[in-house]
C-alpha positions as CSV (number, residue, x, y, z in Angstrom):
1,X,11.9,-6.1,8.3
2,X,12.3,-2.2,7.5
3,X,15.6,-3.4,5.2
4,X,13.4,-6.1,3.6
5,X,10.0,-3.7,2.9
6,X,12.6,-1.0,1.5
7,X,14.7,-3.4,-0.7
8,X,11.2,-4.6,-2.1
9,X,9.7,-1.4,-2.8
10,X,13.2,-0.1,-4.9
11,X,13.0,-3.4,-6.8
12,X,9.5,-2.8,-8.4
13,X,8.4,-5.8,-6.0
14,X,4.9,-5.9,-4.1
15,X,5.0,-3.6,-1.1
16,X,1.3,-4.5,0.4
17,X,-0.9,-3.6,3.6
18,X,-3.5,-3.5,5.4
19,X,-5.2,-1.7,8.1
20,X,-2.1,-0.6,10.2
21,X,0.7,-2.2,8.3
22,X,1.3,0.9,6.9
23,X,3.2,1.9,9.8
24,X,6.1,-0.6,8.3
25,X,6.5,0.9,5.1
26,X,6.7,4.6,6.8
27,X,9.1,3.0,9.0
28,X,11.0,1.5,5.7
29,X,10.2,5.2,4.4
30,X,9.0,3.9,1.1
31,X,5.4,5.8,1.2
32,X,6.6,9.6,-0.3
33,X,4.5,10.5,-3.4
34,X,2.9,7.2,-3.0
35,X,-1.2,7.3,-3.6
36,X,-2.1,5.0,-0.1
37,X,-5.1,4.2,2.2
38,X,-4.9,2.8,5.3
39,X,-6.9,2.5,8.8
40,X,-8.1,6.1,9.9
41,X,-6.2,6.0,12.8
42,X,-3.1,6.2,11.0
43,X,-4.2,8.8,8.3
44,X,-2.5,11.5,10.0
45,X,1.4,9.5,10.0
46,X,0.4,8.5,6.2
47,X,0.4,12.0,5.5
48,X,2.9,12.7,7.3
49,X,5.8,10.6,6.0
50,X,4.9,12.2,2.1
51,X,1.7,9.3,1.2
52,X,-1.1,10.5,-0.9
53,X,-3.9,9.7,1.7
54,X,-7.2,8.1,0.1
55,X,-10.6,6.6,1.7
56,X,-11.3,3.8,-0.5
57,X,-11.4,-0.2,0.2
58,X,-7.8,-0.7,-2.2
59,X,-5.9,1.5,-3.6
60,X,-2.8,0.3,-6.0
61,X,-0.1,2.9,-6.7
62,X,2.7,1.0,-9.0
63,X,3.8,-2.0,-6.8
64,X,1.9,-0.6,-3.6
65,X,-1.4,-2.1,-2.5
66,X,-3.3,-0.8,0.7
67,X,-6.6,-1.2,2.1
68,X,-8.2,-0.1,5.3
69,X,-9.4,-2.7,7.3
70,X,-10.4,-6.4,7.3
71,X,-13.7,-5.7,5.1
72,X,-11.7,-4.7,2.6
73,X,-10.1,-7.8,2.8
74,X,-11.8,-9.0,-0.7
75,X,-10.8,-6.1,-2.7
76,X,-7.4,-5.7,-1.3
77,X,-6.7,-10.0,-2.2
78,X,-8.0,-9.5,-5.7
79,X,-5.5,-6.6,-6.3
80,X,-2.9,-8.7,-4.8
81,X,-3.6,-11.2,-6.8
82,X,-4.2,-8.9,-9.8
83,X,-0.5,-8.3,-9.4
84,X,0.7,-11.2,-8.7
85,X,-0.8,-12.9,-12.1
86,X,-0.8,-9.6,-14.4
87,X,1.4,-7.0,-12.7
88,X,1.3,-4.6,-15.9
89,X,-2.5,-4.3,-15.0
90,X,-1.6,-3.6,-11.4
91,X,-0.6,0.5,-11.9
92,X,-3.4,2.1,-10.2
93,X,-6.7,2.0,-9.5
94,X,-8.7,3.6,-6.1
């Protein structure tokens, strides 16, 4: 799964999550210098392995969408689909 979330973030693909799915893309070490949010409880290894820690319900950095939790949930599915339909309007927003 690490291989798969690394080989999709270096191909421009969509690398997204939620709550505490961000612990696979530090695992995949595809977060450095990327603009990120995630559950506070997992703000501290965000930081930690280089992401750009924000508090807001999405954030999109390039092909990277995160949100914190599962209110979020409408926000975070209309940037994923935002990318999905119009990925040049996908580059960032918070």
């Amino acid at each position: 799964m690490k291989q798969l979330v690394a080989e999709c973030a270096q191909a421009g693909k969509l690398v997204a999550a939620i709550c505490h799915g961000g612990w696979m893309a530090i695992s995949a070490g595809v977060y450095r210098g990327v603009r990120v949010t995630g559950s506070p409880g997992i703000k501290d290894d965000l930081v930690n392995a280089g992401a750009l820690w924000e508090d807001a319900a999405v954030v999109v950095d390039r092909n990277f969408i995160s949100s914190r939790k599962p209110d979020d949930l409408p926000d975070f599915l209309r940037a994923i689909l935002t990318f999905a339909l119009h990925p040049s309007r996908a580059v960032t927003e918070g």
